[in-house]
TORPA-4810 file (N, C-alpha, C, O; in nm, 3 decimals):
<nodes>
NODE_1_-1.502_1.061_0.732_-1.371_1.022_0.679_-1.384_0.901_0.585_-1.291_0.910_0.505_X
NODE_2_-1.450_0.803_0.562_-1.482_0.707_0.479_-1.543_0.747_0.374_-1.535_0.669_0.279_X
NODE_3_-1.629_0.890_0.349_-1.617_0.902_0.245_-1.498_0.946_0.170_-1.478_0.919_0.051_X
NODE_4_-1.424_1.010_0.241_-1.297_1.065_0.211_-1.190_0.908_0.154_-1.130_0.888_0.048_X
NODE_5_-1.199_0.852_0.235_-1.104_0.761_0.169_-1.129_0.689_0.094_-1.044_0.625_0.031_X
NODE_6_-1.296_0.674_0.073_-1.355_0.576_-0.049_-1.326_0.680_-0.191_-1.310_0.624_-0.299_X
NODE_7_-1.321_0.862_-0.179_-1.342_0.862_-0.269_-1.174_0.891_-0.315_-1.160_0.918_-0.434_X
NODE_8_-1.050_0.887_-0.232_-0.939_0.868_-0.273_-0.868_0.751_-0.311_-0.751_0.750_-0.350_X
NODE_9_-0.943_0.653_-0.296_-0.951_0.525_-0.327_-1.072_0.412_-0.373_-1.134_0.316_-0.325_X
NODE_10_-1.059_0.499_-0.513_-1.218_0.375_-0.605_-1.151_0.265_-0.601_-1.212_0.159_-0.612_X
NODE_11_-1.055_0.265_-0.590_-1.017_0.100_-0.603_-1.030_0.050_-0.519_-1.015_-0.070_-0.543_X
NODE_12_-1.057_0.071_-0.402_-1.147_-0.021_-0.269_-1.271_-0.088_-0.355_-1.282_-0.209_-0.338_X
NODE_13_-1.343_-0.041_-0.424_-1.475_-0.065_-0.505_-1.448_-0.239_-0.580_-1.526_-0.331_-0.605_X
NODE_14_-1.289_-0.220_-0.598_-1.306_-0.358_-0.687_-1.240_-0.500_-0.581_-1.182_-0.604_-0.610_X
NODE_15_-1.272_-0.455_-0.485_-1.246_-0.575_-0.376_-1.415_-0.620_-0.386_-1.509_-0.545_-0.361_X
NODE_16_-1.425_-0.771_-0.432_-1.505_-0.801_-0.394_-1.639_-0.841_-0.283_-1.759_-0.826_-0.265_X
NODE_17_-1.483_-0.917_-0.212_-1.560_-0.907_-0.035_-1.591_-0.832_0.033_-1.506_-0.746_0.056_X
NODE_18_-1.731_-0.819_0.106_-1.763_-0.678_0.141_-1.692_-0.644_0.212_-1.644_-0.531_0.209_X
NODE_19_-1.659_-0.748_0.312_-1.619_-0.740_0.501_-1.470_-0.704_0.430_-1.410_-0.602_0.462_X
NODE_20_-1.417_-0.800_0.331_-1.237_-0.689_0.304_-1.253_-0.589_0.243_-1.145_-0.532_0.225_X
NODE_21_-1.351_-0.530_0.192_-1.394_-0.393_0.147_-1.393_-0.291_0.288_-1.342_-0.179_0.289_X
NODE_22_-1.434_-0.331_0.360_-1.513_-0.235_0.474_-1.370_-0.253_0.559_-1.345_-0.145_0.613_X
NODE_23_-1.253_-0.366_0.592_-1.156_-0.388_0.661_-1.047_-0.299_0.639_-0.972_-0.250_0.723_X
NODE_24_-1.049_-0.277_0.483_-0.930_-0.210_0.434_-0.960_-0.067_0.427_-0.859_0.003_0.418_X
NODE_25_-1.108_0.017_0.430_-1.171_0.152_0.419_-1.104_0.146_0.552_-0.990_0.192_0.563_X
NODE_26_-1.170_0.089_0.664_-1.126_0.098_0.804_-0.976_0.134_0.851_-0.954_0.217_0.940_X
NODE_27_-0.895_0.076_0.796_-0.766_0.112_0.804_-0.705_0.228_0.760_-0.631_0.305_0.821_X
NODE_28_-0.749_0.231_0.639_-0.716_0.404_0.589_-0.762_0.517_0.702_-0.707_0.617_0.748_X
NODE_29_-0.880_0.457_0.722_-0.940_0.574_0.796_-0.876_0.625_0.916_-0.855_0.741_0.953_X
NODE_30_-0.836_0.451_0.999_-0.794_0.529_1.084_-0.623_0.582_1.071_-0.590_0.681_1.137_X
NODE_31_-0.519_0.511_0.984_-0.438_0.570_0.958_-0.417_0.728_0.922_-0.311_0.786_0.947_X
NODE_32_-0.521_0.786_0.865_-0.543_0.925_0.834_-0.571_1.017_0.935_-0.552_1.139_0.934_X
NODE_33_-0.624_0.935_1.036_-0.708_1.011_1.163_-0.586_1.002_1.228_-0.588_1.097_1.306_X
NODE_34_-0.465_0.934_1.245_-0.351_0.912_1.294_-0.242_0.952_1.224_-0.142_0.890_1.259_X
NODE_35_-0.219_1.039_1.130_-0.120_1.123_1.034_-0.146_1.257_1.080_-0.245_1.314_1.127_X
NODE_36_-0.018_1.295_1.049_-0.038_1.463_1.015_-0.062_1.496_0.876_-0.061_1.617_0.854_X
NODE_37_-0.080_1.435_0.793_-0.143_1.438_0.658_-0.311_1.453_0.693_-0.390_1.453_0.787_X
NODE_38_-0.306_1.464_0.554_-0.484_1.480_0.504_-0.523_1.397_0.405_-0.418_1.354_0.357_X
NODE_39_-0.582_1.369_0.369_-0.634_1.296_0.228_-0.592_1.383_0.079_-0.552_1.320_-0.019_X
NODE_40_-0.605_1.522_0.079_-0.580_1.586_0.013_-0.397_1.616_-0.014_-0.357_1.656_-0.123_X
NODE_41_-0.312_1.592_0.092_-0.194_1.614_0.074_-0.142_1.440_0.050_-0.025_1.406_0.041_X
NODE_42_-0.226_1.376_0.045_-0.145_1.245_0.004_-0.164_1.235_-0.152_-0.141_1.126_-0.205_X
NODE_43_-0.211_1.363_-0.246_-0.242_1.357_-0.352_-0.113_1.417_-0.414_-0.064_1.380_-0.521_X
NODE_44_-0.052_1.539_-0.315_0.083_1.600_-0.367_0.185_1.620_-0.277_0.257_1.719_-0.275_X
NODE_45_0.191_1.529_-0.207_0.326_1.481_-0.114_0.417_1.413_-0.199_0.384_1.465_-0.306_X
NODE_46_0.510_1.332_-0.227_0.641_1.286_-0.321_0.581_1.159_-0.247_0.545_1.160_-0.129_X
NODE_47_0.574_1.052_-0.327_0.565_0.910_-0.296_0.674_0.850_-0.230_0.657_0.738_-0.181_X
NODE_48_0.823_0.926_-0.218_0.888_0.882_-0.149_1.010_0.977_-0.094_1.098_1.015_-0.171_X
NODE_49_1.009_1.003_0.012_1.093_1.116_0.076_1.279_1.039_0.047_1.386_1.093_0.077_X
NODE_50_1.264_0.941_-0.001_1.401_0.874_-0.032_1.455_0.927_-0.193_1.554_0.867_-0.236_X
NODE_51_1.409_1.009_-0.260_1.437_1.036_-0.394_1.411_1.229_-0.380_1.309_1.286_-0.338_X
NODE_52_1.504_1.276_-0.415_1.539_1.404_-0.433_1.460_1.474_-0.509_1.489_1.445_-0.625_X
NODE_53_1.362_1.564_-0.507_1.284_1.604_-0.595_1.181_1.545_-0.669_1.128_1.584_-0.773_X
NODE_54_1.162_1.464_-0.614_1.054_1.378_-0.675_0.943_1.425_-0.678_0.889_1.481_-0.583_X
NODE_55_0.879_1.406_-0.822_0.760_1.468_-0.859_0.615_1.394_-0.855_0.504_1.442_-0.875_X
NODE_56_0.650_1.270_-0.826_0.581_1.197_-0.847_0.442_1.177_-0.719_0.490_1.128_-0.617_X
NODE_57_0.310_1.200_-0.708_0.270_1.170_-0.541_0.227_1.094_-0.497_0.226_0.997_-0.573_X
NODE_58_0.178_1.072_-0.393_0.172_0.990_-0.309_0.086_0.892_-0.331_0.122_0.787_-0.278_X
NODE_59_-0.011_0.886_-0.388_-0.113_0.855_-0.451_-0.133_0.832_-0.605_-0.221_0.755_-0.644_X
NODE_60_-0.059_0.893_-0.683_-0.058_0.873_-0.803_0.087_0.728_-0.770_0.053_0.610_-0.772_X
NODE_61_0.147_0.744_-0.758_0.241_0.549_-0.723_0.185_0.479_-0.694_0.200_0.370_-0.750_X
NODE_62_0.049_0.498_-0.553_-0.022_0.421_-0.558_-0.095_0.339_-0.611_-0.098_0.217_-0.619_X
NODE_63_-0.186_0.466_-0.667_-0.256_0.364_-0.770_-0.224_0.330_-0.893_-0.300_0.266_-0.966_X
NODE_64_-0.097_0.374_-0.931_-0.041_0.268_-1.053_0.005_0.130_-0.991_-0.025_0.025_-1.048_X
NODE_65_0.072_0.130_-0.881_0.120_0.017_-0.825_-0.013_-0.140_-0.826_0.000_-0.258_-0.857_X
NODE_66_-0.114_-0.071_-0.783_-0.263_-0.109_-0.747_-0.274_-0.153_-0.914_-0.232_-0.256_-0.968_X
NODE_67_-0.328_-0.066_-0.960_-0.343_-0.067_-1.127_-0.251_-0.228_-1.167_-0.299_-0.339_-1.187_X
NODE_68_-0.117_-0.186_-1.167_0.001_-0.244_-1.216_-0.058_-0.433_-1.179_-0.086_-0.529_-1.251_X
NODE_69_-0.053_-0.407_-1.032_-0.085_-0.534_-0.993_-0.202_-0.642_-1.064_-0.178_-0.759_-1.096_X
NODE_70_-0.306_-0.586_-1.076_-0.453_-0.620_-1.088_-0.395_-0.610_-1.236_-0.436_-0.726_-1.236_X
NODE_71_-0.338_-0.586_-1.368_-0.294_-0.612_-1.511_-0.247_-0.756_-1.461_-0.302_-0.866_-1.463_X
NODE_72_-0.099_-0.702_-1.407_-0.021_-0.860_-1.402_-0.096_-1.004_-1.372_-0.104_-1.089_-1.460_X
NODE_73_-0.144_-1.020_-1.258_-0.236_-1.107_-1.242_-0.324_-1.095_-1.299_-0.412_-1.121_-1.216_X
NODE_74_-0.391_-1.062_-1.423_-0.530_-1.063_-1.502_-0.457_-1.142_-1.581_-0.503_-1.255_-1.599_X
NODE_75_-0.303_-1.102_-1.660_-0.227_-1.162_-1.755_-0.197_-1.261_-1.716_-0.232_-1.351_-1.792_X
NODE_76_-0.118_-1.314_-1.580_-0.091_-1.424_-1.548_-0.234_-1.541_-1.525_-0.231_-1.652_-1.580_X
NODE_77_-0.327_-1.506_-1.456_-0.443_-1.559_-1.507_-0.514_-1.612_-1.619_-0.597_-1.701_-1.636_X
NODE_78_-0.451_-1.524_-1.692_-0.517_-1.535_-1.827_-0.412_-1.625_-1.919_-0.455_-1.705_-2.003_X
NODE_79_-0.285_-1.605_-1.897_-0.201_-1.700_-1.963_-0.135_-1.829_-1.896_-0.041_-1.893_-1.942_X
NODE_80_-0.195_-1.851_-1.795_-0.147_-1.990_-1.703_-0.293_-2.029_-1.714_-0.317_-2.108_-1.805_X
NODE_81_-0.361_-2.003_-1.663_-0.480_-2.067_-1.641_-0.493_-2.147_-1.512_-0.408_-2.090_-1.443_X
NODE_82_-0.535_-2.224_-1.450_-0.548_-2.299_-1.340_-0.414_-2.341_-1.272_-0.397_-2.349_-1.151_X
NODE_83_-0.315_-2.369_-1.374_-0.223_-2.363_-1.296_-0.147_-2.276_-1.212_-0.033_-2.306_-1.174_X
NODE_84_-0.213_-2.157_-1.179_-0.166_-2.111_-1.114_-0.320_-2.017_-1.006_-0.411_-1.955_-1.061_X
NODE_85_-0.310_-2.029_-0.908_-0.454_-1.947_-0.819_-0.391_-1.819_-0.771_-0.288_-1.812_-0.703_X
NODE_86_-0.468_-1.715_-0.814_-0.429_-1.575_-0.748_-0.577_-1.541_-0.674_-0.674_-1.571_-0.743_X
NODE_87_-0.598_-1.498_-0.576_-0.711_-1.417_-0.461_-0.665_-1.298_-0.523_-0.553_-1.252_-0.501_X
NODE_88_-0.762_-1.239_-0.612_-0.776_-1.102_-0.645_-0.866_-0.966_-0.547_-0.870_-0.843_-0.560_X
NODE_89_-0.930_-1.067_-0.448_-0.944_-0.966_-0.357_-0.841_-0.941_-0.226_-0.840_-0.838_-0.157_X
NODE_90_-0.744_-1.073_-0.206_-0.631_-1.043_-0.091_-0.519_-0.974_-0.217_-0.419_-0.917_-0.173_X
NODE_91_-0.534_-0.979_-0.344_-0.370_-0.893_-0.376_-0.406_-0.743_-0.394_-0.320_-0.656_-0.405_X
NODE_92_-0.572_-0.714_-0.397_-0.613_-0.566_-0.429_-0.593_-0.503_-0.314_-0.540_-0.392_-0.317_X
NODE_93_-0.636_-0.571_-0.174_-0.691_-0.533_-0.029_-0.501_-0.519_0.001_-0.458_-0.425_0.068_X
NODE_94_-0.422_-0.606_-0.048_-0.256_-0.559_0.002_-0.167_-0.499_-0.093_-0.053_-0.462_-0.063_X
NODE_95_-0.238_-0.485_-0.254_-0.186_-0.340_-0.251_-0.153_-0.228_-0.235_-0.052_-0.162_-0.259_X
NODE_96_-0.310_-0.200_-0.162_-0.418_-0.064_-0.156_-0.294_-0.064_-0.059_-0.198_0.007_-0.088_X
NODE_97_-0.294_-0.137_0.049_-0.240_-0.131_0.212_-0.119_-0.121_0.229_-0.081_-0.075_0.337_X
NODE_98_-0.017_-0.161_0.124_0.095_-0.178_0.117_0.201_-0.054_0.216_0.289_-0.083_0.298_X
NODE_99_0.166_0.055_0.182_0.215_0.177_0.248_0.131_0.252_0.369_0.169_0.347_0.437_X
NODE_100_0.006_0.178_0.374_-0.088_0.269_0.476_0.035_0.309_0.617_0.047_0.427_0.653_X
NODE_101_0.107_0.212_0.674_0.149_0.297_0.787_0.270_0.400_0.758_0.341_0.458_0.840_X
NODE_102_0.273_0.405_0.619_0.379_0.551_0.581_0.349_0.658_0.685_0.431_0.713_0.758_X
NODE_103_0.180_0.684_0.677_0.139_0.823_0.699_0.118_0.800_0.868_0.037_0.871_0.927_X
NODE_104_0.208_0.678_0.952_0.246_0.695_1.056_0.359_0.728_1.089_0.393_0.777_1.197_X
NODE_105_0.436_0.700_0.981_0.573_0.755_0.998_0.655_0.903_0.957_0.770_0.942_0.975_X
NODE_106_0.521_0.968_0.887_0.545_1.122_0.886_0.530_1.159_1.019_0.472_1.113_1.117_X
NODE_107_0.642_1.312_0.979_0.590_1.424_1.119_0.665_1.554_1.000_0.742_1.565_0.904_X
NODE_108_0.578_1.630_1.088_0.609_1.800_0.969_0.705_1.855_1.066_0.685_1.843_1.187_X
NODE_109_0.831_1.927_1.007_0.948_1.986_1.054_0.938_2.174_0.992_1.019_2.228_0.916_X
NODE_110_0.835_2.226_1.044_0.764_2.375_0.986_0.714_2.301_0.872_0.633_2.218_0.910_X
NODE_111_0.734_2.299_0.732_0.704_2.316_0.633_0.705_2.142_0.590_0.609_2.071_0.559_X
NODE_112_0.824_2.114_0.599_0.823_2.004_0.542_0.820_1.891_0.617_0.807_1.878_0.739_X
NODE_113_0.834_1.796_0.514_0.734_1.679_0.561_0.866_1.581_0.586_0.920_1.547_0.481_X
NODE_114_0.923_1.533_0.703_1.009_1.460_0.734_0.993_1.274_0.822_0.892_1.259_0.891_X
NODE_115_1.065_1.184_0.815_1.034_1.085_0.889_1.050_1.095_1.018_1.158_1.137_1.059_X
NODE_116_0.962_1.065_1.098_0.940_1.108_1.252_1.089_0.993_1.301_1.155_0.906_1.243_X
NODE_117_1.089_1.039_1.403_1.176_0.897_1.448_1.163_0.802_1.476_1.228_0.709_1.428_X
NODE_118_1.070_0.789_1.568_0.923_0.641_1.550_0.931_0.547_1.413_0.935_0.424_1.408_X
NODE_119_0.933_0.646_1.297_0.918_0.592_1.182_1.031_0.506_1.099_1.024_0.411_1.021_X
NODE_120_1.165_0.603_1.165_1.306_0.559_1.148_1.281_0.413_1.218_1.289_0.316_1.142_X
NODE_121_1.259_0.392_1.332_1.267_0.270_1.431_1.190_0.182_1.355_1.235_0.070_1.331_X
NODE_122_1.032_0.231_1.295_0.979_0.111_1.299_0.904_0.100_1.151_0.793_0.046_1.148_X
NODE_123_0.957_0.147_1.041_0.883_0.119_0.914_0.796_0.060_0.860_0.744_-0.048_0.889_X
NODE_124_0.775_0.143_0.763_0.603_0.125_0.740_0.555_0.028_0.747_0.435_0.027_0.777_X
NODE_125_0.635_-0.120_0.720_0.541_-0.276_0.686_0.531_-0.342_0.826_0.472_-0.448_0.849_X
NODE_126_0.580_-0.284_0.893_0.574_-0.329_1.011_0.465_-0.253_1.092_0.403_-0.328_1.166_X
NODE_127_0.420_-0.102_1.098_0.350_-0.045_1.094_0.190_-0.073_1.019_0.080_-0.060_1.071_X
NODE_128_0.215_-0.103_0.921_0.097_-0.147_0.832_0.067_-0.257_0.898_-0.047_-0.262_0.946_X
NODE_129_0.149_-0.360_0.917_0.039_-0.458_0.946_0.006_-0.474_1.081_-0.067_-0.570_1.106_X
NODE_130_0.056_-0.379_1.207_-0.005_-0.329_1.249_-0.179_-0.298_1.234_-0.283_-0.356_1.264_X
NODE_131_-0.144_-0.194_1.180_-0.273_-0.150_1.122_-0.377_-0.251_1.048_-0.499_-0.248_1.057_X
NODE_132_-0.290_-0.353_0.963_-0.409_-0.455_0.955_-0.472_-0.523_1.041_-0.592_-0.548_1.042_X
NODE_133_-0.354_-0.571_1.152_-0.405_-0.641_1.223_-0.508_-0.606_1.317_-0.588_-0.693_1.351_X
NODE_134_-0.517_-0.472_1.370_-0.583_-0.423_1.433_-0.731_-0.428_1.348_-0.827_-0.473_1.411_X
NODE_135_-0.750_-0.390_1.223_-0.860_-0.447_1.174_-0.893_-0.579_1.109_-0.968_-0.577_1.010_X
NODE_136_-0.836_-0.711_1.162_-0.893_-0.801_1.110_-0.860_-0.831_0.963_-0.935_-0.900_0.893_X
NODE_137_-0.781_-0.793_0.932_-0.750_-0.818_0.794_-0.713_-0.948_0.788_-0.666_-0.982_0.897_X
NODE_138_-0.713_-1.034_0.707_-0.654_-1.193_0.677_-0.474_-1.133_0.695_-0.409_-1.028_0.692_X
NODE_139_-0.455_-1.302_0.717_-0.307_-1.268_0.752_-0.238_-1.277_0.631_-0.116_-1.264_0.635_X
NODE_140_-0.305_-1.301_0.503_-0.240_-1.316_0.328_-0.252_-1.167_0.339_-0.136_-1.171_0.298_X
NODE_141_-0.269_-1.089_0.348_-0.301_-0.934_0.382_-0.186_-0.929_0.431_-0.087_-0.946_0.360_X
NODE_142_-0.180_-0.906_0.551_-0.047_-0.874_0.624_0.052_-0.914_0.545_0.127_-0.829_0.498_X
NODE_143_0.068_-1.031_0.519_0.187_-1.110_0.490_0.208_-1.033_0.354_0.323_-1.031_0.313_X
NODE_144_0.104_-0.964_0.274_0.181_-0.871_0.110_0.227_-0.724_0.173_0.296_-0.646_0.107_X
NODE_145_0.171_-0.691_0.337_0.195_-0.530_0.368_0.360_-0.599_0.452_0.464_-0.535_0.439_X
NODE_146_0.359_-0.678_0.500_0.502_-0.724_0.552_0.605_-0.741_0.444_0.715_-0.687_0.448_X
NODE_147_0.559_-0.829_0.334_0.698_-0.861_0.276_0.711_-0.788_0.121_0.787_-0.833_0.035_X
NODE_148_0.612_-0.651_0.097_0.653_-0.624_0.004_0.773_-0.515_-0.021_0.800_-0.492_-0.139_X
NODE_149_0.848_-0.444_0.084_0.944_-0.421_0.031_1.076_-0.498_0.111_1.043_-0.594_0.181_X
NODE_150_1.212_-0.466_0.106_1.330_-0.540_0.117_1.294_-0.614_0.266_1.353_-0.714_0.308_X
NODE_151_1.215_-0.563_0.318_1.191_-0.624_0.455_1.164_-0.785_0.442_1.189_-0.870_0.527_X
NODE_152_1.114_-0.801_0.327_1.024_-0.912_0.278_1.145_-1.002_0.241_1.136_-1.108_0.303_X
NODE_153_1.256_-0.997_0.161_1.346_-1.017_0.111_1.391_-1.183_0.128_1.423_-1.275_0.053_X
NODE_154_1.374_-1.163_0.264_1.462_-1.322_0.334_1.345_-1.443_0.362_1.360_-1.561_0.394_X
NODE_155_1.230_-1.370_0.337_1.089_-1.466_0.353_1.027_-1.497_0.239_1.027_-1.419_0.143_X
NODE_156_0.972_-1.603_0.238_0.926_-1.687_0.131_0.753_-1.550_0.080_0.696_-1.457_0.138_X
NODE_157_0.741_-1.601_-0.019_0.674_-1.462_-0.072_0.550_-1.550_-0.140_0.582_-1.632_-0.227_X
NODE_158_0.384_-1.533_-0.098_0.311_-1.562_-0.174_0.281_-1.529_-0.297_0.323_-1.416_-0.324_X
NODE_159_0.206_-1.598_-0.413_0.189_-1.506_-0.533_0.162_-1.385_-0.493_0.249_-1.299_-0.475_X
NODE_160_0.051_-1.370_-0.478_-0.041_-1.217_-0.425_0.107_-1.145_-0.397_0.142_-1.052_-0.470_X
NODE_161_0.192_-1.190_-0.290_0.275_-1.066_-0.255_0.391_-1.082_-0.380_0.454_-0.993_-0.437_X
NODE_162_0.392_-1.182_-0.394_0.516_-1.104_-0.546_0.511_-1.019_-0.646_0.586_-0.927_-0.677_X
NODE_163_0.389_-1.072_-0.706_0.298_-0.958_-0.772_0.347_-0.857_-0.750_0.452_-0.810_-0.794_X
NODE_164_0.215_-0.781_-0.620_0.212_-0.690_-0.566_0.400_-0.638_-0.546_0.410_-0.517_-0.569_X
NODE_165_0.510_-0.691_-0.516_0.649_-0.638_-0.451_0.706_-0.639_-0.597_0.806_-0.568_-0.605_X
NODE_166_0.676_-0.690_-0.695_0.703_-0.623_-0.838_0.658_-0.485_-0.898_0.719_-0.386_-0.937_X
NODE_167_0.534_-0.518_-0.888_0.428_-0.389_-0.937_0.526_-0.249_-0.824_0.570_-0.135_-0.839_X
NODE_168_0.522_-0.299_-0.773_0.549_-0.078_-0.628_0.697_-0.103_-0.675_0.745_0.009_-0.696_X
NODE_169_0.794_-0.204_-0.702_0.929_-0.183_-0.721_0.960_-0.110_-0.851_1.047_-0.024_-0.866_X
NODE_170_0.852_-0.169_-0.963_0.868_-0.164_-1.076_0.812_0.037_-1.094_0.841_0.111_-1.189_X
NODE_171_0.741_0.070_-0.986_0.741_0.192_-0.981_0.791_0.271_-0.893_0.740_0.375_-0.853_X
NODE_172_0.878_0.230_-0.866_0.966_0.358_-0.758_1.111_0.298_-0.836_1.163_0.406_-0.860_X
NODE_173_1.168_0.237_-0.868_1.275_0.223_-0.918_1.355_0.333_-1.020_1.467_0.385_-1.015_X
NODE_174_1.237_0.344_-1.119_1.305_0.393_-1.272_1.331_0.573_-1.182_1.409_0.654_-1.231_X
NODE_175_1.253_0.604_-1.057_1.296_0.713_-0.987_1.397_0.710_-0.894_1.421_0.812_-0.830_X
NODE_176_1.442_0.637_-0.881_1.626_0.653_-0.792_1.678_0.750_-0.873_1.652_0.795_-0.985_X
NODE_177_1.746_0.766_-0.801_1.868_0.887_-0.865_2.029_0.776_-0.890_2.133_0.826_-0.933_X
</nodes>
């Protein structure tokens, strides 16, 4: 299964640190081993069961979101300069992660792919960092899989996670209905 998720995710490759390289493979893995998904259906599942027809998958949001992030902070880097410090391996390692406990909150209803009720109760960022925590992930980790969507809202927000809660907004938005 690690090859499986390394090779649905090259962008694990550009985390520098090995041990958050190997922390965040770990998590996928076992999130996958804990889905009724596959690696292969997170390629054409709808990135978000909240938008009607959505064409978009599960994985392709991803890694624009991922993508998206790692631009912004290259730019903000590049046009602040010191005044401002971004950890480009904690905003890659809580992009990647941002949604991992989605694929705890599926369950299949025959055909389709619905939110379990578990999932209703306990959403994904709360789930995710779960899942980080269980592998050791830094808690700047958690803290971008906790507060990047509305959950995050009322809590103070590191760079890394603003970034990152721009970049996934800035791509699931222009798809509302």
């Amino acid at each position: 299964m690690h090859k499986k998720v390394l090779s649905l995710w090259p962008e694990i490759k550009w985390i520098g640190d090995e041990t958050l390289r190997g922390q965040v493979t770990d998590a996928w893995v076992y999130a996958l081993e804990n889905s009724v998904l596959s690696p292969a259906d997170l390629e054409t599942i709808p990135f978000s069961l909240l938008i009607k027809d959505c064409d978009i998958s599960f994985m392709n949001h991803k890694r624009t979101c991922v993508q998206l992030s790692v631009d912004i902070a290259n730019t903000m880097q590049t046009n602040f300069g010191d005044a401002l410090s971004i950890n480009m391996d904690i905003l890659i390692a809580g992009a990647i992660l941002i949604d991992v406990g989605k694929l705890l909150e599926y369950e299949m209803d025959g055909d389709t792919l619905t939110t379990s009720d578990a999932g209703k109760l306990v959403r994904h960022p709360f789930s995710g960092v779960g899942i980080a925590a269980r592998f050791g992930l830094p808690g700047e980790v958690q803290h971008i899989i906790a507060t990047h969507s509305k959950e995050g809202d009322l809590g103070k927000r590191t760079v890394e996670s603003i970034i990152v809660h721009h970049a996934d907004f800035v791509t699931f938005e222009p798809f509302k209905e």
